[in-house]
N, C-alpha and C positions, 0 to 999 in steps of 0.2 A: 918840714911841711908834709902835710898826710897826704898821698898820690891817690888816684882816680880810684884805685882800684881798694886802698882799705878802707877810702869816706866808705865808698859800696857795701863794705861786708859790713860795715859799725850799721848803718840802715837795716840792712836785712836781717842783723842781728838785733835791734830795736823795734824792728815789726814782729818779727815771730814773736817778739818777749811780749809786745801787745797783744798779736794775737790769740797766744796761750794766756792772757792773764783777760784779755773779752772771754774766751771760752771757758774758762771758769766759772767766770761770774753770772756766766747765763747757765750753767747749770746749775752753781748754786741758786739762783732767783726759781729754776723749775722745779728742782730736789724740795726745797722749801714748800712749794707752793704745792707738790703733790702731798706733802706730810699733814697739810693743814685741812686737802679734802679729807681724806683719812680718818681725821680726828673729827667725827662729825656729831656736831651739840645733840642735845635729847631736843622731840619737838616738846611744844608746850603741853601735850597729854601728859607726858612724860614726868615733865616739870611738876604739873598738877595732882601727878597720882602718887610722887615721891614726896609731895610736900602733906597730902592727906594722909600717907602711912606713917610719915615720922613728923609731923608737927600734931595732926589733929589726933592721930591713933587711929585709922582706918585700920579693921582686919581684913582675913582675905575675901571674906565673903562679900563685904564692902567693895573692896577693889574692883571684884569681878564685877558690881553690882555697876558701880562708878564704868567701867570698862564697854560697859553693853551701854549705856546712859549717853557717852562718849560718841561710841558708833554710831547710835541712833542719830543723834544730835546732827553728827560730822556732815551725816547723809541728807538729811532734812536740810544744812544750813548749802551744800552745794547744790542742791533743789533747787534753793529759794534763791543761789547765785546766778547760777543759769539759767532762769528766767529772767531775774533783774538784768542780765544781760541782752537777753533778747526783748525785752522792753525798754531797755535804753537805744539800742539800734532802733525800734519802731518808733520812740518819742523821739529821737533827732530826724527820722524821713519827716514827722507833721512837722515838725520844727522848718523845717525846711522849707516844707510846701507853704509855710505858713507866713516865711520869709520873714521869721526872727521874730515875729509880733511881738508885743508886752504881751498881752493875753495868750497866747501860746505857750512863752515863757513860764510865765506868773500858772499855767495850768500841767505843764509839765513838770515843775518844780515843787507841787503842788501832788502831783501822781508821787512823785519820787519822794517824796517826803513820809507818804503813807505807805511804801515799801521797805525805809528805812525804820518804819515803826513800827511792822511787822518783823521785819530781822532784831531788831533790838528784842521787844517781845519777844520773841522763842527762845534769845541769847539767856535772858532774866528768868525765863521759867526754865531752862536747863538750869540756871545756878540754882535755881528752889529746888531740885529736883535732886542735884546734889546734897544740897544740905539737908532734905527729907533722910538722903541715907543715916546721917549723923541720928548715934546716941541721945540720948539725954545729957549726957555727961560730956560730950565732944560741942555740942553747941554753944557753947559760948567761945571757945576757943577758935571753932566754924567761926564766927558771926565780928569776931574781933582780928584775925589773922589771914583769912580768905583773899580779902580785897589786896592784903600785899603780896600776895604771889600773882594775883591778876593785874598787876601793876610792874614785872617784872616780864624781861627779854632775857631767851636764852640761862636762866634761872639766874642772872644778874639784877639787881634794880634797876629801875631808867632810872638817869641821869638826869638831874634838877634843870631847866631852862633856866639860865640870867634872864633876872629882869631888864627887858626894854626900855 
């Protein structure tokens, strides 16, 4: 029969072996997880202006042109964010004040609709604006392959939804 004192060490010697084998595994789980900030994807300019040099044949002067097109854009469209934002804080106060009416609703929804068509709008004439850069001879390749990089994350395709 095992006496008082080696049950004790067989424990203590079962705990440290967990404790060393938890302390591993949580520094593998942060090792890992700093490796993955590290490896940081291109954003979607990125994505756009490597798919227009090697699929459509953009040169550099294009690029550059694309590059300034970009900026402009970027700046214009958090303009048009940061208002949208600060008119959705003022359209929930009437909302409010208004204590939820249909008609409140239905005119709020109604504002926001025609801000969402304005953003679209500017989205739609930056893509013209892009393909204005395009050759003669890059447009059709523009006008047939565009929409699938605009359809893609992190320079992957999305993924098909199952049908419902």
């Amino acid at each position: 029969m095992i006496n008082k004192q080696n049950r004790s060490k067989v424990f203590l010697a079962i705990i440290g072996i967990l404790l060393v084998a938890n302390i591993a595994m949580v520094s593998f789980f942060l090792l890992n997880k700093d490796c993955d900030k590290k490896e940081k994807k291109p954003d979607r300019k990125t994505i756009i202006a490597n798919f227009l040099k090697t699929e459509i044949g953009f040169d550099t002067l294009q690029l550059q042109q694309y590059d300034s097109l970009g900026n402009r854009h970027k700046d214009n469209m958090k303009k048009m964010m940061d208002s949208l934002r600060s008119t959705k804080d003022n359209q929930f106060k009437e909302l409010t004040a208004a204590g939820f009416s249909d008609s409140a609703m239905n005119s709020i929804a109604d504002q926001s609709a025609v801000s969402q068509k304005a953003m679209e709008l500017r989205s739609l004439n930056h893509l013209k604006k892009i393909r204005l850069l395009c050759k003669p001879e890059q447009l059709q390749k523009f006008d047939s392959l565009f929409g699938k990089v605009l359809n893609r994350r992190n320079g992957e395709p999305k993924k098909k939804q199952p049908n419902k």
